[in-house]
C-alpha positions in Angstrom: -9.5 84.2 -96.0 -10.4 86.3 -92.9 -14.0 87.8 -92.2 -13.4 91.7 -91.3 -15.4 93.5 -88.9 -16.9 96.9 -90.2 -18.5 99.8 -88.7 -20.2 102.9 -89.5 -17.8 105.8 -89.0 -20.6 108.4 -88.5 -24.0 107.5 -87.3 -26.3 109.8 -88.3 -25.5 109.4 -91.8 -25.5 105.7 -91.9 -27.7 102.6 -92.5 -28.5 100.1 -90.6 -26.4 97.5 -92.0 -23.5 99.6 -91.2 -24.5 101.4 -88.4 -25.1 97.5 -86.4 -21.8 96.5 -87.9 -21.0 94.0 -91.0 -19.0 90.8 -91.8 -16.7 91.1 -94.7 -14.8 88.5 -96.8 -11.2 89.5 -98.3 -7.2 88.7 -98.4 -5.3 89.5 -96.3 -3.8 92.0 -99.1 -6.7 93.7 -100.0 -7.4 97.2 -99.7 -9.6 97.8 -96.5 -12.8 98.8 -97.5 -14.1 102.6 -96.9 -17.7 103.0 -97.9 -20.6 100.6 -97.2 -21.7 98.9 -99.8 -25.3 99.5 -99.4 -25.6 103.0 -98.6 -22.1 104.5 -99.3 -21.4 105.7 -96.0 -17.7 105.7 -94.2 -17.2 102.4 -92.7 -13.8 102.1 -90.5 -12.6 98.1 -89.3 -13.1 97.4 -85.9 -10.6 95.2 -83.9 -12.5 91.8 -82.8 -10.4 88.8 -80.9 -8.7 85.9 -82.6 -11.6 82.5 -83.5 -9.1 79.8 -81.9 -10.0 76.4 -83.5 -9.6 74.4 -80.1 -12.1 72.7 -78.3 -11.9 72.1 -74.8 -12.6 68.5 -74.7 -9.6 67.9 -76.8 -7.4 69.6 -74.8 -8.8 67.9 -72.0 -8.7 64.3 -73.7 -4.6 65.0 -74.5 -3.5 66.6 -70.9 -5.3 63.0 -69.4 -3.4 61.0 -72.2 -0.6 62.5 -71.0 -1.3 61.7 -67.3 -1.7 65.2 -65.9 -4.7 66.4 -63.9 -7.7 68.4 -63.9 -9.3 69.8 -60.8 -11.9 71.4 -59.8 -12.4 74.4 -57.2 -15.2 73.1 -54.9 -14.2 75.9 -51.9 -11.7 78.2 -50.4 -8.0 76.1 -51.0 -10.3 72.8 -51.3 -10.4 71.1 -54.9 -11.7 68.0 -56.5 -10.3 65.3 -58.5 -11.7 65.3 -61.7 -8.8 62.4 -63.3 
């Protein structure tokens, strides 16, 4: 299940948890929530970016297995051979 991002519509009539912004658990098929649950206020979702799951020394580990290279800038048009 997917956290959703939720904000404080209106500002001046909001609390602090939803005024900052709150983390919410729910399917993907639930109905988006509208009010904050602790003060009642309207809350609207905010668009965040994707969590991708890779980390970069994986990646890394599989391009070498696979005998490509990495380099590394270390001036103008002058790069260093990592492997």
């Amino acid at each position: 299940m997917p956290f959703y991002i939720y904000q404080a519509s209106d500002s001046v009539r909001s609390c602090d948890h939803c005024r900052e912004g709150f983390e919410q658990l729910q399917k993907i098929g639930d109905a988006k929530l509208e009010k904050c649950p602790v003060c009642g206020a309207s809350v609207a979702k905010t668009i965040t970016a994707p969590a991708i799951g890779r980390s970069k020394t994986a990646l890394d580990a599989r391009a070498k297995s696979a005998g490509f290279h990495k380099l590394k800038k270390i001036g103008t048009g002058e790069y260093e051979k990592l492997y």
